[in-house]
MARKEVEX-652428 format. One line per field, with one value per residue (C-alpha): x, y, z; residue in one letter. Coordinates in nm, 3 decimals. Layout:
# residues N
u: [X, ...]
v: [Y, ...]
w: [Z, ...]
res: [A, ...]
***
This chain:
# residues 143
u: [20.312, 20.254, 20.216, 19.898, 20.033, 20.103, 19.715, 19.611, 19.786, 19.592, 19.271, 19.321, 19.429, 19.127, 18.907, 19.061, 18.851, 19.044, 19.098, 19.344, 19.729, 19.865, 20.293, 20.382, 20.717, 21.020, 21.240, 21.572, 21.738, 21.459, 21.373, 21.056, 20.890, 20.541, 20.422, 20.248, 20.231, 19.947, 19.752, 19.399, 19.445, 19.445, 19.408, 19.667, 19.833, 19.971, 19.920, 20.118, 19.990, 20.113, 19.997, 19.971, 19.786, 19.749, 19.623, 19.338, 19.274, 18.981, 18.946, 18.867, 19.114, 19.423, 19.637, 19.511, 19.884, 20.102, 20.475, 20.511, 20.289, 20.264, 20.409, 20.765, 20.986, 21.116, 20.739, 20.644, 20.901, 20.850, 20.472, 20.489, 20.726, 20.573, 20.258, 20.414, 20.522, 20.115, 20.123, 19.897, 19.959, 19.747, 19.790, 19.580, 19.491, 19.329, 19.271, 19.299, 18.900, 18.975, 18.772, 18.929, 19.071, 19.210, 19.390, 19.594, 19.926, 19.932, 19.869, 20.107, 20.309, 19.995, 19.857, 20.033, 19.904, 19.561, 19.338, 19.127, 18.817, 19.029, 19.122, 18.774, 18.650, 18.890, 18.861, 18.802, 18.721, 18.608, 18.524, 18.679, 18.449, 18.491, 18.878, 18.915, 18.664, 18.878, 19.201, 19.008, 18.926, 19.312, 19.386, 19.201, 19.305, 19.548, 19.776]
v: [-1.098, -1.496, -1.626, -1.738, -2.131, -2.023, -1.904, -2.195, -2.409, -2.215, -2.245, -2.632, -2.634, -2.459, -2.729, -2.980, -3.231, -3.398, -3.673, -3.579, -3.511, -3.308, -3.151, -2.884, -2.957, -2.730, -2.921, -2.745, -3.067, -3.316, -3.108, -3.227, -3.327, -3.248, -2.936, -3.198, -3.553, -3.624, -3.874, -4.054, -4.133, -4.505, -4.510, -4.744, -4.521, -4.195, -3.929, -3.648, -3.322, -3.007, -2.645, -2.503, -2.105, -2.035, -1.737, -1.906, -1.744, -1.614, -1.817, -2.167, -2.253, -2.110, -2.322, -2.384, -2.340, -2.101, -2.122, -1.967, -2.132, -2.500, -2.828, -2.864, -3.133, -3.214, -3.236, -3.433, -3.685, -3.688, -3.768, -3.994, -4.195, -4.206, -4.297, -4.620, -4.765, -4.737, -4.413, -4.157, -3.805, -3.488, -3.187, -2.893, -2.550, -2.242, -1.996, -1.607, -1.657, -1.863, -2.189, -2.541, -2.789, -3.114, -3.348, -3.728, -3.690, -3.937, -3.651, -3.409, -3.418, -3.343, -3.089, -2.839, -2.931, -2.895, -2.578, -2.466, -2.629, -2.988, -2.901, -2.867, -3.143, -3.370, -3.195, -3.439, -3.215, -2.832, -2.827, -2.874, -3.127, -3.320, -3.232, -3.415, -3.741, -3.765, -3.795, -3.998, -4.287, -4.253, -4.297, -4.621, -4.771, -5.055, -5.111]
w: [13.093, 13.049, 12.731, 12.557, 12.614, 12.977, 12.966, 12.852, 13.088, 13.322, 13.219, 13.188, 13.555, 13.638, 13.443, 13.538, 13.780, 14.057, 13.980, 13.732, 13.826, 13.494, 13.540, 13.404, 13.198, 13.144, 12.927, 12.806, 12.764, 12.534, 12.299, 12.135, 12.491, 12.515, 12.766, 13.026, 13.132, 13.278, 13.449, 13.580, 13.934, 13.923, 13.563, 13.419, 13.149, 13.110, 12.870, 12.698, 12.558, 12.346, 12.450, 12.111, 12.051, 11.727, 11.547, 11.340, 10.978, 10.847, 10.561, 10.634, 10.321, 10.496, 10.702, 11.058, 11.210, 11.098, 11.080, 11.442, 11.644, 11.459, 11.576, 11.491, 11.359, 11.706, 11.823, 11.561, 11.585, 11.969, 11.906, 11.643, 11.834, 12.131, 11.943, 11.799, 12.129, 12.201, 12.410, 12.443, 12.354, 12.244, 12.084, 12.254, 12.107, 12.226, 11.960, 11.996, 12.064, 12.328, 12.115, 12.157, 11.966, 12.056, 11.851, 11.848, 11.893, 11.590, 11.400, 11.474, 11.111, 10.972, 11.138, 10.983, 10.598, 10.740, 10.617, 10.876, 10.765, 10.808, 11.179, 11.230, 11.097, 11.277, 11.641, 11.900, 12.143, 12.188, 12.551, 12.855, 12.941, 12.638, 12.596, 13.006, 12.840, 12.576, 12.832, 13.007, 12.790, 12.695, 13.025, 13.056, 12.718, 12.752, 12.421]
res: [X, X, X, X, X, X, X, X, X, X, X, X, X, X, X, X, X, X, X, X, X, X, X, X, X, X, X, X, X, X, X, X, X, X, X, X, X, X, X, X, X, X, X, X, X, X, X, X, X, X, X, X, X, X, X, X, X, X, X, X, X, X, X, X, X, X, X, X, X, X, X, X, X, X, X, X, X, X, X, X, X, X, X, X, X, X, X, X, X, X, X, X, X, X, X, X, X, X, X, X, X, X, X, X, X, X, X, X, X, X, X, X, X, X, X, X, X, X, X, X, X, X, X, X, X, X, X, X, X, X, X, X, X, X, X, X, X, X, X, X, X, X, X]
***
């Protein structure tokens, strides 16, 4: 049975228009490296993004991410890191409804304080369409 990340990688190779290359990456050795680098064909930079699929609460009070399925400290560091040298990374999240949420890899230390009703409110994205615009004007950025 694939996990609900594995799903979601799916899905987002599915959505994905082609004009997008995105890798799949199996990292036993970096530990904090994202889930996918991807990229705009001819776009100048590349991006990074997190598969995350949490269980979202039912009060918009409790934590978006629990303890299980949130960013860890390797992540983080990995993000926020990458994010200083002016890259672009993401954090992506399909919840057990299958909604979407897309977020700055800026933010991953954070993300994990948020309640529910904060991860809303600072969702870039919550369609494919939008989540694949949001990559794209990444993509384009220069730093």
């Amino acid at each position: 049975m694939r996990k609900k990340e594995q799903l979601l990688w799916d899905a987002m190779k599915r959505k994905a228009p082609a004009d997008f290359d995105f890798e799949r990456i199996e990292n036993l050795v970096g530990d904090g490296t994202p889930d996918l680098r991807g990229k705009r064909i001819g776009g100048p930079r590349e991006l990074w993004v997190e598969l995350k699929a949490p269980i979202i609460p039912l009060r918009p009070s409790s934590l978006f991410m629990g303890k299980s399925s949130g960013v860890r400290v390797s992540q983080e560091g990995w993000h926020l890191r990458y994010a200083s040298f002016g890259g672009a990374s993401f954090i992506l999240c399909r919840d057990q409804h299958k909604s979407l949420y897309l977020f700055c890899g800026s933010d991953a230390a954070e993300i994990k304080m948020w309640p529910l009703a904060e991860a809303r409110k600072r969702n870039l994205a919550s369609s494919w369409d939008g989540i694949f615009l949001a990559f794209e004007r990444a993509s384009q950025e220069q730093k």
